[in-house]
N, C-alpha and C positions, 0 to 999 in steps of 0.2 A: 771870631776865630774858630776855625774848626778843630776839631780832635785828631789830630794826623795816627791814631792808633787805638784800636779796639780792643779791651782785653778780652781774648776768649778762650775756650777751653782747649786743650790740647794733652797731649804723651805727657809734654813739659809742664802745662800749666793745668793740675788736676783740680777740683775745686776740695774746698778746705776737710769737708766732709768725707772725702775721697783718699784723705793724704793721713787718718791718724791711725798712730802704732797701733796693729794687728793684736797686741798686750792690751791696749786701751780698750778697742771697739763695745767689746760687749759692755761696759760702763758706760754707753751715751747712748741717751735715749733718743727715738727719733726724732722730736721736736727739736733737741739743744743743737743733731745733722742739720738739720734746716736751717735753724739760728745761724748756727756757725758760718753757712754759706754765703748770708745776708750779713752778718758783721765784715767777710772779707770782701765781699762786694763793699759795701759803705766805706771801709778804709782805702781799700786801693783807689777806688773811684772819685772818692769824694772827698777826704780827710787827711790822706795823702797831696792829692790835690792843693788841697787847701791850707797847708800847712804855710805855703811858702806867703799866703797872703797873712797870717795869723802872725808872724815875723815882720813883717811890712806893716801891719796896722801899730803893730807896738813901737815901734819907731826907735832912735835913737841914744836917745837923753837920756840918762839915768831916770831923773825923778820924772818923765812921760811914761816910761818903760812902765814903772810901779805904779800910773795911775791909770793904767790904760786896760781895757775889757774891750778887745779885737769883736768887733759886732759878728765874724764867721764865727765864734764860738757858738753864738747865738742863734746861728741858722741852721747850722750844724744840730745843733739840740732838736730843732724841728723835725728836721730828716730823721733823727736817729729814735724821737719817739713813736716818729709815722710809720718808722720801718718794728717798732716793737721794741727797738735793742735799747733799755733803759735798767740802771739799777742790777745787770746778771750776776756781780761780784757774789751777792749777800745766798749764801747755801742754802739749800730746801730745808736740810735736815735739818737744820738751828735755827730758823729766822723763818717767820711768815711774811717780811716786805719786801724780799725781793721778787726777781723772775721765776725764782724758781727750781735753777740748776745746780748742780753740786760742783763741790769745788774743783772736782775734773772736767768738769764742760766748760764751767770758766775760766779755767788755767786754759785750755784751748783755745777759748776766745781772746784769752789775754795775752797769747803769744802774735795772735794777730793786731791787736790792739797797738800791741808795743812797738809796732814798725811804724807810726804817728804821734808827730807832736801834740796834735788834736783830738786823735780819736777817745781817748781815755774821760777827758773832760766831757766830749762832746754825748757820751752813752751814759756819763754821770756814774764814771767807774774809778777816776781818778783820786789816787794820792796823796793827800794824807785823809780825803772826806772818805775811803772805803775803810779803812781800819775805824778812825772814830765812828762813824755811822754803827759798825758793829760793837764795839764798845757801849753805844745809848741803845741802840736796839737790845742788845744781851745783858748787863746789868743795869741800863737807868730806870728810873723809877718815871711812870707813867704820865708826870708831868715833867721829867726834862726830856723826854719823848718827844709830848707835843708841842714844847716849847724849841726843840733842837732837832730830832729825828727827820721831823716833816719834813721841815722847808729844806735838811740835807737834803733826802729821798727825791723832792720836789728839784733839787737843782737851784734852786733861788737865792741859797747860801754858799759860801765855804767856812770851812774850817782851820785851826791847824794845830798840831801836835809837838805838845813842850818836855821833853825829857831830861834830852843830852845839856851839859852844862861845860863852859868854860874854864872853871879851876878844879876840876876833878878829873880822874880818870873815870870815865862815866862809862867805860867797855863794861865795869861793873858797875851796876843798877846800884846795889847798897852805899855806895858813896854821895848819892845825892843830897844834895843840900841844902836848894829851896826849903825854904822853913814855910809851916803851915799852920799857924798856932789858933784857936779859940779864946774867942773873944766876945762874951755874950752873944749877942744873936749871930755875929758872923767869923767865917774862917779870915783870917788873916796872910797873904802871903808875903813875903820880904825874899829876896835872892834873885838871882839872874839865868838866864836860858841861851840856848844861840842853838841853831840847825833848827829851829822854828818852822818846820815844814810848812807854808801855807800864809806864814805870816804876813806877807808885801801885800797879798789879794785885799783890795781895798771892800768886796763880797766877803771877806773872811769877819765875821762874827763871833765865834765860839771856839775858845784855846781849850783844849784838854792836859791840863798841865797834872804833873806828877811831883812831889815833894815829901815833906817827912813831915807829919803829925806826933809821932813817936819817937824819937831821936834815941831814948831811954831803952828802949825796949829791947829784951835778952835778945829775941828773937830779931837779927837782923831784917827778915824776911816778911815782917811785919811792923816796922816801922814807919815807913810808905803807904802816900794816902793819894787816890785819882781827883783833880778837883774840876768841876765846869767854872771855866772864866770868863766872861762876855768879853770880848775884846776890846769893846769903849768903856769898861771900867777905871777910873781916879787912880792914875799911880803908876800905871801901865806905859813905858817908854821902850816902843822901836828902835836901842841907837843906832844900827846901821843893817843893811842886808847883804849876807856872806854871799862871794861870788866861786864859784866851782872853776878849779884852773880859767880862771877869766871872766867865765859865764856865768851872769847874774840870775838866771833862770824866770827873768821875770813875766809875769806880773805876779805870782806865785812867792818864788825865794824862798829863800832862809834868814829866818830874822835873827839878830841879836836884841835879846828882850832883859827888859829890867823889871823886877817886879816892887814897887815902894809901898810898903803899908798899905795894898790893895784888899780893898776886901768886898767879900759876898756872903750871901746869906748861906745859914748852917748848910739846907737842904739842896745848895752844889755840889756836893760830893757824892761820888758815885760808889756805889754799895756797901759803903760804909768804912771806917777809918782803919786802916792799916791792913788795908783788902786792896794798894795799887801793884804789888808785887803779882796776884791773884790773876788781876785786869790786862794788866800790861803784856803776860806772859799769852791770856789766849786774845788778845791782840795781833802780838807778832808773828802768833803760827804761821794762819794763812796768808796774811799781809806778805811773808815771806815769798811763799808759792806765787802771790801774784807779780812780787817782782822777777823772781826769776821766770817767770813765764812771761814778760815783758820782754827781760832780756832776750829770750829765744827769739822772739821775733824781731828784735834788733839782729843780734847776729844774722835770721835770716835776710836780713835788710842789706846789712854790711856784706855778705854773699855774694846779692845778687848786682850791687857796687859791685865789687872785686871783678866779678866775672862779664860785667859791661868794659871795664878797664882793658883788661888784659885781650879782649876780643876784637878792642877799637883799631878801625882799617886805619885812620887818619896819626896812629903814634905808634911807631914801628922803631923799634931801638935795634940796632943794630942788622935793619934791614927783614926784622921778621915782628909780627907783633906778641906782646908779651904772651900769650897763649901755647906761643913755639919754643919758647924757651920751658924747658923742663922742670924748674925749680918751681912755674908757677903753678902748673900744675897738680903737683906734691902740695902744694900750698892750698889749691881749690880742695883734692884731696882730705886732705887732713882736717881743714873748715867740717867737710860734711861730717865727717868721723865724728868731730868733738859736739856737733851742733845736735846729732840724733841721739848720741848715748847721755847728754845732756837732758834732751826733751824726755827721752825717760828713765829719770831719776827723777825729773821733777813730775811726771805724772805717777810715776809711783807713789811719792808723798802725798802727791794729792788724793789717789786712792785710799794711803790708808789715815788720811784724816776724814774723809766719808766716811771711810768702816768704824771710826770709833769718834775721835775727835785729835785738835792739834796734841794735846798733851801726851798722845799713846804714840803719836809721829813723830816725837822729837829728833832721834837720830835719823830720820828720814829727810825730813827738813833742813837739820844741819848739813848732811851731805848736798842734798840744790844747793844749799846755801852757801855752799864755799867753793861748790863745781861749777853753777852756772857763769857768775860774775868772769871765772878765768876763762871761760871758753870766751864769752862773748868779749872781752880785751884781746886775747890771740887769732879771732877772726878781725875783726877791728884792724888791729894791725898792720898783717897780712894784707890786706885793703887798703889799707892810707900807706903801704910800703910802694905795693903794685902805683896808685896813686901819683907818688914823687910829691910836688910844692904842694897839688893842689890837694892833697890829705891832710896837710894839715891846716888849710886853710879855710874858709868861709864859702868855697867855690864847692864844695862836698859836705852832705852832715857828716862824715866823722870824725872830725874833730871834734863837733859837739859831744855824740854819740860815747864817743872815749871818754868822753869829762865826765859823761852821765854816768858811763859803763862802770869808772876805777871806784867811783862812789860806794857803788854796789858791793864793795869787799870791806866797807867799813858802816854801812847803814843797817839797822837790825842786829845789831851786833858782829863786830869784827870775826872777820876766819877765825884769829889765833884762837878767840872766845872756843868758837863753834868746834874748833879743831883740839883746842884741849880735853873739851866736855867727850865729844866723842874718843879720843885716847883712854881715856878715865872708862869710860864706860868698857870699849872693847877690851881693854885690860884687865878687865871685871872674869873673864871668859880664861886668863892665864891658867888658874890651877884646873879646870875643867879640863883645856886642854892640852899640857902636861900628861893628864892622867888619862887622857884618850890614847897617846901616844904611846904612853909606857905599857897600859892592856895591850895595844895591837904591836908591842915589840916581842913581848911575854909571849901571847898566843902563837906568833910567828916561829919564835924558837921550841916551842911547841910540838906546834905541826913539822916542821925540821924534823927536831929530836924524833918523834913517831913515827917519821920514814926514814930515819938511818942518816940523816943530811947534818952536814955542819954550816953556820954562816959562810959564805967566801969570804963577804965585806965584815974583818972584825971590828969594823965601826959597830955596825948592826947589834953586836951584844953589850953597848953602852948605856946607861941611862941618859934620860934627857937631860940630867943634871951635870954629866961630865960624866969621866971615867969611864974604865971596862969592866966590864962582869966577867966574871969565871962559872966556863960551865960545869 
């Protein structure tokens, strides 16, 4: 079967290297311009492509779905290590095993990444293996490296990530309740997990689970201990895998795990006891950046839907096709608006977690973090609206897309989380600027009084606090 269409460059279609914000540019080096152009080749070409059969190999049936390793994963790896593109997640400035890039060349790559179901896996860049990957790389100790690190980095394993729990409100970390107690040579785990990133993957070997060593301890913040858990350890029960408005995500998922009298030896714990608060936090910094830079390139995905819809000769509502009608327009509109100023906000965070690291980014972060999710849901939309039945159905990714997308405003911690922190802080700034204002009313009445002027607006000689002043 032939290719009835060539992607090539154009006005319309610039290559990846060619399209980033004029703010960004001087932050990518030449090599990561090249990379970039070869990752958006690989995905639209190939990974894209390929997605539809990567759905098809998995088949049906629930429990096929969860045992099944779609052989294009496989081939894909090939491509993507001949092509170089292997491992870019991991920053130059922190880590000597990855490519090499900084977290801005990979947020770029990762916005391209995110318009495939495959690509992610297939460059071994994929969710939840890049966050722990940097977790053993950054605090493991040089034998759970070689025991875990590698065969991650290799692609020959996966992983998955045990946090969130069932009977807590687990928006907040200190509530956790996995118990983690010592017991001669090993730790002991007992409690339960669910949203087990990773857990269905039957290649899933090593859980990085988080609980409390400390329960006692004043310091809530230090209670909390990181522990490596081999997946076929005694004790350890799967009961069921959560399915996202329908979608079971597999072969991947979300596990609900039980943990019984599970134990391992002392020297699974990662950098030492009541250091998971430590862990976990520069964990989620950049983890963050890559989701939302995933999203961008969903949305751009969901876009260029939208605008195949609305442009189609063959469905003309009310004798014009939707392009002609004005509202959608406004609608393509407004996509791009929210999609760009989107893309940088989150490339700003990723600048300034190169300039220093995630913990100096925090409110940089939270902002992607609560901006991006809404943009990519209200382009989405807009698109399965244009759409009609077949938006919400199986006949378009987004539906899927959407399930993935609304995820996003509760994973890495909820908006409200991120949106309270940042109130709290900017509120930090109130008496500061109070007292900025009240100087520049003083001065103002001032310079008035010193040239013979009275206010007109007797607002003007109020304080900020209320009331009028008397001059």
């Amino acid at each position: 079967m032939s290719v009835p269409y060539n992607i090539e460059s154009s006005k319309y279609n610039l290559p990846a290297s060619k399209r980033i914000p004029p703010i960004a540019l001087p932050f990518v080096s030449e090599r990561a311009l090249k990379t970039l152009d070869v990752v958006e080749k690989f995905v639209e070409e190939e990974c894209i492509p390929a997605d539809v059969v990567f759905a098809q190999q998995i088949g049906t049936a629930t429990e096929a779905r969860f045992a099944a390793h779609p052989q294009i994963i496989e081939d894909l790896k090939v491509k993507a290590k001949q092509l170089g593109l292997w491992n870019m997640f991991l920053p130059r400035n922190h880590f000597s095993q990855g490519a090499g890039f900084s977290n801005l060349e990979y947020g770029l790559m990762a916005e391209i990444l995110g318009k495939s179901a495959t690509a992610s896996e297939a460059t071994n860049c994929a969710a939840p293996d890049t966050g722990n990957m940097e977790v053993i790389a950054k605090y493991g100790t040089e034998a759970q490296k070689q025991k875990w690190l590698t065969p991650l980095l290799d692609g020959k394993i996966r992983s998955a990530f045990l946090m969130t729990e069932p009977d807590i409100a687990s928006s907040d970390a200190t509530n956790i309740q996995l118990q983690i107690t010592k017991e001669g040579n090993s730790w002991v785990l007992n409690g339960s997990k669910w949203w087990s990133s990773g857990a269905g993957d039957l290649r899933c070997q090593i859980y990085i689970v988080m609980g409390k060593t400390d329960p006692n301890n004043s310091n809530k913040h230090l209670q909390q201990s990181v522990i490596l858990v081999p997946a076929s350890t005694p004790g350890i029960t799967i009961n069921r895998m959560l399915s996202v408005f329908g979608f079971d995500d597999a072969p991947h998922g979300h596990g609900h795990i039980t943990f019984n009298n599970v134990r391992v030896p002392l020297d699974h714990i990662v950098l030492g006891p009541g250091k998971g608060f430590e862990i976990i936090q520069g964990r989620l910094g950049p983890g963050r950046i890559h989701h939302a830079m995933r999203s961008i390139g969903a949305a751009e995905k969901a876009l260029d839907w939208f605008l195949a819809r609305i442009n189609d000769q063959r469905k003309k509502p009310f004798g014009k096709v939707l392009s002609e009608h004005g509202i959608m327009l406004e609608r393509i509109a407004k996509s791009r608006v929210e999609i760009d100023s989107s893309r940088l906000v989150v490339l700003n965070a990723a600048i300034a977690i190169d300039n220093a690291d995630a913990k100096s980014a925090l409110k940089e972060i939270a902002i992607a973090k609560v901006l991006v999710p809404a943009t990519l849901l209200a382009v989405i939309d807009r698109a399965i609206q244009a759409y009609g039945g077949a938006g919400v159905c199986q006949d378009t990714p987004l539906a899927k897309m959407y399930s993935n997308g609304r995820t996003m405003r509760i994973v890495d911690g909820p908006d409200e989380v991120h949106m309270l922190q940042l109130g709290k802080n900017e509120n930090k700034r109130a008496e500061f600027a109070a007292k900025k204002i009240e100087f520049q009313r003083i001065k103002g009445l001032r310079l008035l009084e010193e040239r013979g002027l009275k206010p007109v607006d007797p607002l003007f000689l109020g304080r900020v606090s209320g009331g009028v002043a008397k001059l």
